[in-house]
C-alpha positions in Angstrom: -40.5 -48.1 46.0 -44.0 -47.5 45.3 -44.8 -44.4 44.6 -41.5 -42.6 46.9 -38.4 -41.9 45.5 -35.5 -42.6 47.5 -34.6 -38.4 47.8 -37.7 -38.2 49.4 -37.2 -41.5 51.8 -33.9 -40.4 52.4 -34.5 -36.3 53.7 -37.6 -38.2 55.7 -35.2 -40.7 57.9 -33.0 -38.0 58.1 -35.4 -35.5 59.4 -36.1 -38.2 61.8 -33.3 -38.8 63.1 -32.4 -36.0 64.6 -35.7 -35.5 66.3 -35.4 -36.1 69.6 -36.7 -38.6 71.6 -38.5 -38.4 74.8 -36.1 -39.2 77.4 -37.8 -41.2 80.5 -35.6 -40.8 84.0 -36.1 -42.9 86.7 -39.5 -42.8 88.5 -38.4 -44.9 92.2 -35.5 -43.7 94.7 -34.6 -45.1 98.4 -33.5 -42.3 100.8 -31.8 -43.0 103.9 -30.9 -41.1 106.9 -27.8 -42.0 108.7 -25.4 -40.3 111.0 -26.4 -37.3 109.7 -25.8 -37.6 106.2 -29.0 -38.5 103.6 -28.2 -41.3 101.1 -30.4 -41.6 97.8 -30.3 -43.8 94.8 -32.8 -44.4 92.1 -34.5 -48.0 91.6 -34.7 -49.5 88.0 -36.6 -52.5 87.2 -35.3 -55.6 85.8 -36.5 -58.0 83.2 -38.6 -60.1 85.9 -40.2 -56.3 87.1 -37.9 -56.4 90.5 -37.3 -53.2 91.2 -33.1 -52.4 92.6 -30.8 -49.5 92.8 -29.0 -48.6 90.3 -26.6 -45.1 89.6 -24.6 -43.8 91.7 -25.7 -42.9 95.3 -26.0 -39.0 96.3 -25.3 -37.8 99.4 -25.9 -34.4 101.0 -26.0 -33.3 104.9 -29.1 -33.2 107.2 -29.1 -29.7 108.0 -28.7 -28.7 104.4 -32.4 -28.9 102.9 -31.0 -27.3 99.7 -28.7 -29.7 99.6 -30.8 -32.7 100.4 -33.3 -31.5 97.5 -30.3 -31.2 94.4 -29.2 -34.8 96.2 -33.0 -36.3 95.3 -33.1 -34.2 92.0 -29.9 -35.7 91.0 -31.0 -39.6 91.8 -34.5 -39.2 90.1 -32.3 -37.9 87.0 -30.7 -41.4 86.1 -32.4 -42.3 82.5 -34.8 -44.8 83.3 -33.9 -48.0 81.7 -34.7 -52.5 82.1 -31.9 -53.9 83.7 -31.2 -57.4 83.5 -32.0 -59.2 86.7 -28.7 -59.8 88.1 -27.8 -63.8 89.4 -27.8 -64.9 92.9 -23.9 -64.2 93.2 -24.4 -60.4 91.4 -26.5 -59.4 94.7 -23.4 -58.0 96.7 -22.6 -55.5 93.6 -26.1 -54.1 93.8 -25.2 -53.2 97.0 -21.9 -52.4 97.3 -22.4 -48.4 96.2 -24.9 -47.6 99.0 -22.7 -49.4 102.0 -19.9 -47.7 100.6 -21.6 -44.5 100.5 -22.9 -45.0 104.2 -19.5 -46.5 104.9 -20.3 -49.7 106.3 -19.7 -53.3 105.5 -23.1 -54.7 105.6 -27.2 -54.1 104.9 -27.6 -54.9 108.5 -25.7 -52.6 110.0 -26.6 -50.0 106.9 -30.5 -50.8 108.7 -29.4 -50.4 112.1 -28.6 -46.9 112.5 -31.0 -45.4 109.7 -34.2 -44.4 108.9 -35.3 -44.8 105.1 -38.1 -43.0 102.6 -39.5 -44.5 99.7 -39.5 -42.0 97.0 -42.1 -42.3 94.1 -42.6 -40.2 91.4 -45.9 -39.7 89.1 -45.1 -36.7 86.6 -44.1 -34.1 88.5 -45.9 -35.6 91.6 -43.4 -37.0 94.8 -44.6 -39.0 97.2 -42.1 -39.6 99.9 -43.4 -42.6 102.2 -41.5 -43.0 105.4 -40.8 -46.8 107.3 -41.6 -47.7 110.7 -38.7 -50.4 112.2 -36.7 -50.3 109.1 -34.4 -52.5 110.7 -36.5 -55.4 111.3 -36.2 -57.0 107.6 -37.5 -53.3 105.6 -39.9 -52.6 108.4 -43.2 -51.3 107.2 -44.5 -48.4 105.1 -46.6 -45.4 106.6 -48.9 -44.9 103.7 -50.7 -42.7 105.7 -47.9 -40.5 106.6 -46.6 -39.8 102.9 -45.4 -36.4 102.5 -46.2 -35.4 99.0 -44.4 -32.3 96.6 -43.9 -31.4 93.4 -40.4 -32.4 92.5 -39.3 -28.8 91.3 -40.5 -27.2 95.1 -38.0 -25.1 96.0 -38.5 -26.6 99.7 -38.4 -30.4 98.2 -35.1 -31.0 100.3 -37.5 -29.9 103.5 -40.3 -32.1 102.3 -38.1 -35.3 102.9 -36.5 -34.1 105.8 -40.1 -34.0 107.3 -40.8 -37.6 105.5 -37.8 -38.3 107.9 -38.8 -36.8 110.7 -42.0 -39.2 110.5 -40.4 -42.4 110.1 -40.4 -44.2 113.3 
């Protein structure tokens, strides 16, 4: 080894190794209101950039903002990671955790009865973008009615409770 013994090579991967790595958590989350429960869970993207939900889904009560807030906290906590993009017949799995968690059998009725937020995160900025007629095939995003916060505000469970309130 020119010119570095192997102690030396050795200590240095050590030393290394127990640095630790920046962790990355997951920048995207879908938040629904339904029946009076809020729903989130994170989005990861796949190999082909899609991006789906992934982790587990995190509910809390309407008329607990405090609640509501941890709920969003604990969804934008999943470690951000590629998933593969799952085949045609892999679809219902994806799935399966929200309906489960709204407690209905399909993403139509899921739709039906809720209003959803798009949740984006830049650094430590939240934009939470609310839907008009999410039940006609995703309905459409109100850019222009984005309620943004930081995600440590202590009144981030209010802030989408108002991006709620706007959806139409």
């Amino acid at each position: 080894m020119s010119g570095v013994s192997k102690s030396v090579l050795s200590r240095l991967l050590n030393r290394w190794a127990w640095l630790e790595k920046p962790s990355k958590t997951a920048t995207s989350a879908s938040a629904y209101l339904r029946s009076g429960k809020v729903l989130i869970q994170a989005n990861l993207p796949t190999t082909t950039g899609l991006m789906i939900a992934s982790g587990p889904v995190h509910t809390a009560p309407h008329d607990n903002p405090d609640a509501v807030g941890e709920a969003l906290r604990a969804a934008l906590s999943l470690p951000y990671d590629t998933l593969p993009h799952p085949h045609q017949d892999k679809w219902p799995s994806v799935q399966t955790p929200m309906l489960a968690a709204a407690g209905v059998r399909s993403w139509k009725t899921l739709a039906k009865g809720s209003k959803a937020v798009g949740v984006t995160l830049n650094g430590a900025d939240l934009q939470l973008t609310p839907t008009t007629h999410y039940d006609q095939a995703g309905g459409t995003a109100l850019e222009e009615d984005t309620v943004r916060c930081e995600l440590a505000h202590s009144k981030l469970g209010a802030a989408l409770l108002e991006a709620f309130a706007r959806c139409q």
